[in-house]
C-alpha positions as a Python dict, from the first residue, in 0.01 Angstrom:
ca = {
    (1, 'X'): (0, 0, 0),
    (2, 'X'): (-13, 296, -241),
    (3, 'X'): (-288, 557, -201),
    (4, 'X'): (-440, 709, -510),
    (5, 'X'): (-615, 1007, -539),
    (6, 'X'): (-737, 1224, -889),
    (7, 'X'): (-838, 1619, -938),
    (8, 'X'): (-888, 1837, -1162),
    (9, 'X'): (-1242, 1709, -1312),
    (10, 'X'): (-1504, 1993, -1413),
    (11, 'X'): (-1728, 2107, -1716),
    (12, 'X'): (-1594, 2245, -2032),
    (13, 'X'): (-1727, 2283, -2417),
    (14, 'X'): (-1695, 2056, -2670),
    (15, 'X'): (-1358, 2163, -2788),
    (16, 'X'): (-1202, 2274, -2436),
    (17, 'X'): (-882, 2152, -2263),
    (18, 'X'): (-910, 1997, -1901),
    (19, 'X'): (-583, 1881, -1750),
    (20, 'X'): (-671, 1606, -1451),
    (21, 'X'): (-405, 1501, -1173),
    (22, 'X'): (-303, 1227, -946),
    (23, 'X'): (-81, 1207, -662),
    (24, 'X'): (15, 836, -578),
    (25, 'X'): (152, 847, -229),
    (26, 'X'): (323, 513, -68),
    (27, 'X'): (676, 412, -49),
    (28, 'X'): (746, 308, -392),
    (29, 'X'): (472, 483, -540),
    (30, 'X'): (731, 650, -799),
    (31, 'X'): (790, 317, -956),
    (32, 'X'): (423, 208, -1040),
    (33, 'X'): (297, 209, -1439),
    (34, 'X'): (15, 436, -1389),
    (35, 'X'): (-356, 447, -1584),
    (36, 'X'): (-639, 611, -1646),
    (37, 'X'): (-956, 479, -1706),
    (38, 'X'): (-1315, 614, -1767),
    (39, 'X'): (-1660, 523, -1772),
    (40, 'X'): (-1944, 712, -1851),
    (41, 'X'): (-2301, 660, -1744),
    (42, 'X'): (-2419, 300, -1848),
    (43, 'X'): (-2114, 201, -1992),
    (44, 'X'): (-1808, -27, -1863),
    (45, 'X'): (-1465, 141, -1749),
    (46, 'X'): (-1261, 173, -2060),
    (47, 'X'): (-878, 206, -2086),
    (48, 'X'): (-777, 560, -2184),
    (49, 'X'): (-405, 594, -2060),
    (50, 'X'): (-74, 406, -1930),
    (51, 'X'): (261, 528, -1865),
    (52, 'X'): (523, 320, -1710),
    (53, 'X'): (817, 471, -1515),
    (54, 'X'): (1004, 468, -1816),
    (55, 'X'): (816, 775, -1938),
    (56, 'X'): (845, 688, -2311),
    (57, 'X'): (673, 360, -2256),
    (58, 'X'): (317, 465, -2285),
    (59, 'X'): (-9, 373, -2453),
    (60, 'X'): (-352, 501, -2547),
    (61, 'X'): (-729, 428, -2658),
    (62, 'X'): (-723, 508, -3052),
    (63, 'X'): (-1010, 741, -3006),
    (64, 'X'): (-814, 990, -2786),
    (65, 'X'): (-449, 984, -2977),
    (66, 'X'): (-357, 1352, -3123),
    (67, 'X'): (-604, 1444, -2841),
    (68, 'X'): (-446, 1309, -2494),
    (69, 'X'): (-142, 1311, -2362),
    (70, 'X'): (-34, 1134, -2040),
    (71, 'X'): (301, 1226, -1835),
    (72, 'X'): (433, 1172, -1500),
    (73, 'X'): (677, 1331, -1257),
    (74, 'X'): (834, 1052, -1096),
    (75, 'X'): (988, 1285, -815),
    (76, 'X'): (619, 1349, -729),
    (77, 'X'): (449, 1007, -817),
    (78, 'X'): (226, 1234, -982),
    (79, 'X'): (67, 1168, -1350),
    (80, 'X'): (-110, 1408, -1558),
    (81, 'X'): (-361, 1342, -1845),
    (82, 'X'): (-344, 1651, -2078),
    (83, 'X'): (-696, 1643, -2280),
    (84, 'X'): (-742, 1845, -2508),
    (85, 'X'): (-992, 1912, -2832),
    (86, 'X'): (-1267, 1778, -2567),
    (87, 'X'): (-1597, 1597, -2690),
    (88, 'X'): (-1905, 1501, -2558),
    (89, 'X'): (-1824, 1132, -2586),
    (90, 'X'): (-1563, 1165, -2363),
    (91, 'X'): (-1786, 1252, -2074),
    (92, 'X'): (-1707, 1009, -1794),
    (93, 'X'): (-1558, 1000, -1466),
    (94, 'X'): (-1232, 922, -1511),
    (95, 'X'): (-1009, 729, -1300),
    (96, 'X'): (-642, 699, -1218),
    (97, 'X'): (-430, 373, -1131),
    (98, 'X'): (-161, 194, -1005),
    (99, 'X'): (8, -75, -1078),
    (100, 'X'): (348, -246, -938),
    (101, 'X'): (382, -564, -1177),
    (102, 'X'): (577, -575, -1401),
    (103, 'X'): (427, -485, -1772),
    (104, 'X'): (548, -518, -2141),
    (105, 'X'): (388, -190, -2316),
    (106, 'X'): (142, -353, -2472),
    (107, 'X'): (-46, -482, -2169),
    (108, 'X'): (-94, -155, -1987),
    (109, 'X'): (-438, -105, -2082),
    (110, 'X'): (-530, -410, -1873),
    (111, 'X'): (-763, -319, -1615),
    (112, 'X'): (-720, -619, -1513),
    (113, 'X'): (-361, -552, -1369),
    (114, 'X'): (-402, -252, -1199),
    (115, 'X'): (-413, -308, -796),
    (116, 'X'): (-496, 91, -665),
    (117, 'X'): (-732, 276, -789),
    (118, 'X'): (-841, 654, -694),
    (119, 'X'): (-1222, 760, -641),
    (120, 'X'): (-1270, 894, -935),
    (121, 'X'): (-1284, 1258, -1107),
    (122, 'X'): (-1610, 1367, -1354),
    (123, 'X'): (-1520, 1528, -1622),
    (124, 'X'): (-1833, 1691, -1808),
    (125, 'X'): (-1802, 1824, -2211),
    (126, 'X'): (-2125, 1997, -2258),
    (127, 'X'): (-2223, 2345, -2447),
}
């Protein structure tokens, strides 16, 4: 079982930098591809980020590349998701994963695959 918790949600201007958090504790927790996800009010969760353990194996939603930028510490079985040049639009709460299957790159967006999930961060871009 791997526990999965997020922080580092708030409210910032359009154009701001957030950075959110997640510690995944649990055994093996250091080997998991981890997500984020979002969804904002009325909308379905949407993939944002992946990385896998291999730390250059990562993927991202077109509308946040140049903007995001995931990264783990695997001697923490923490990830980060660096966002920066903030927009409304990406109001949402915003999620973090866990997955222990075994993934090609491409399918790391998958909701779908991901078994752990945290509670959930809200991150707010408003002037």
């Amino acid at each position: 079982q791997v526990q999965v918790e997020e922080s580092g949600g708030g409210l910032v201007q359009p154009g701001g930098s957030l950075r959110l958090s997640c510690a995944a504790s649990g055994r093996t927790g250091s080997r998991y591809t981890m997500g984020w996800f979002r969804q904002a009010p009325g909308k379905e969760r949407e993939f944002v980020a992946a990385i896998k353990r291999d730390i250059n194996n990562v993927d991202y939603k077109d509308s946040v590349k140049g903007r995001f930028t995931i990264s783990r510490d695997n001697a923490k079985t923490a990830v980060y998701l660096q966002m920066n040049s903030l927009k409304p639009e990406d109001t949402a709460v915003y999620y973090c994963a866990a997955t222990s299957r075994s993934l090609i790159t491409s399918s790391i967006g998958r909701m779908a695959e991901y078994d752990y999930w945290g509670q959930g961060t809200q991150v707010t871009v408003s002037s």
